[in-house]
Structure formats: structure tokens, C-alpha cells
N, C-alpha and C positions, 0 to 999 in steps of 0.2 A: 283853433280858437276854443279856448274852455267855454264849458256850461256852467261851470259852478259858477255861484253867485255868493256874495258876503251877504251877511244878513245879519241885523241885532235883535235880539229878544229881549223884548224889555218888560217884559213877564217875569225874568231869569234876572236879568236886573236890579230889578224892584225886589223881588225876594233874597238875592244878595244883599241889596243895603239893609233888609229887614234882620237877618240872620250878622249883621257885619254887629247893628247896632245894639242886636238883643248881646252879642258876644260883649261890647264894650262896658253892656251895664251889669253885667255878670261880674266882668273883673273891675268895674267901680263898686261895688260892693263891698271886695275882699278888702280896697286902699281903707272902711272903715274898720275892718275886723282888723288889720295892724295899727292903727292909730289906737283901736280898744286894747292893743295886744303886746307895744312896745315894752321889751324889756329894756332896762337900765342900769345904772350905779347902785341904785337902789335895792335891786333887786340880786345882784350879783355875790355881795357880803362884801365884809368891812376890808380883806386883804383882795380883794379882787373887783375897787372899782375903775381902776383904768379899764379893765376886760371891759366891763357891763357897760359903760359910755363908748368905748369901739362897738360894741353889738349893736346899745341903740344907733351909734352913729351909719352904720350900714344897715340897717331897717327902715331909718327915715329914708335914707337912700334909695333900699327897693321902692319905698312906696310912692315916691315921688316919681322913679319909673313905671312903676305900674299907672300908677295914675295919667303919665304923659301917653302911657299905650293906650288908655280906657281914653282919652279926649281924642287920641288924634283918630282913631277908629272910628268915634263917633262922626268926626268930621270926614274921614274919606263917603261914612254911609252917609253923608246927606250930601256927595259930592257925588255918586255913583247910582240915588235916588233921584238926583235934578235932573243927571244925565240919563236915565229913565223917562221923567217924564218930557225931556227937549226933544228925543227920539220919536217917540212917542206922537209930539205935538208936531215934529218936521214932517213926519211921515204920512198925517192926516191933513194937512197943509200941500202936501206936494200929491197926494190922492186926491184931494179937491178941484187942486190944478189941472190935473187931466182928466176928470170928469167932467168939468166946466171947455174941455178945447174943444 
């Protein structure tokens, strides 16, 4: 029979979703600086705007990935924060329990 036991820290937890979400807003940040940043047709010259609308067109493209990575991160931290505090509130709930038998 093993001793070891599983256990969750939800100290460790919480400061994961803390560090998940400061990360997501770090890189929601950057999706304004390419939005300030798109080069174009525009900016390419007169023999070279097919190039400069392929550029923009794969820049909107990152940003719209970066941006899907900066929201779903944000959503896993408030998904990996709840599950912090449900641990958390099972765990004082069932200490209750057997200090009330």
C-alpha cells in the first residue's frame, strides 16, 4: 500500500492563473502595436503593391492569431482561477464535515 497522497495547491493555482493572465495581456497589447504598425499597398511603391497587400494580408492574419492566443489564455486563467477557488471551498466544506462528526 503506498503513502503518498495527491494533493492540490491552490496557492500554486491561483498564482498560475495570475501569471497565465498577466501573460495574455502582455501579448494583447502587442495585437495594438500591429494594428498601429500594418504595412500595406501603400507603403510598398507604385511597382510593388501586390507585395505590400500580401504583407498586410499576413499581418492581419498574425494579429488576429495573436489576439485569439491573448483571449483564449485569458479564458483558460479564469477557468484554472475558479478551479482554485472550488478546491479550495471542497476542501473547507469537507474539513467542516469531519470536524462536525
Amino acid at each position: 500500500m503506498s503513502t503518498n497522497t495527491l494533493g492540490v495547491s491552490t496557492g500554486e493555482l491561483g498564482r498560475l492563473a495570475n501569471e497565465l493572465r498577466s501573460s495574455g495581456e502582455v501579448v494583447a497589447g502587442h495585437v495594438a502595436k500591429l494594428d498601429d504598425n500594418l504595412f500595406g499597398a501603400e507603403h510598398a511603391g507604385a511597382k510593388y503593391s501586390a507585395q505590400g497587400k500580401d504583407i498586410r494580408a499576413g499581418l492581419e492574419a498574425l494579429r488576429k492569431r495573436i489576439e485569439d492566443w491573448s483571449i483564449a489564455t485569458g479564458a483558460t486563467a479564469d477557468v484554472i482561477g475558479a478551479g482554485a477557488v472550488e478546491y479550495s471551498t471542497v476542501d473547507k466544506e469537507r474539513s467542516k464535515q469531519m470536524d462536525d462528526q
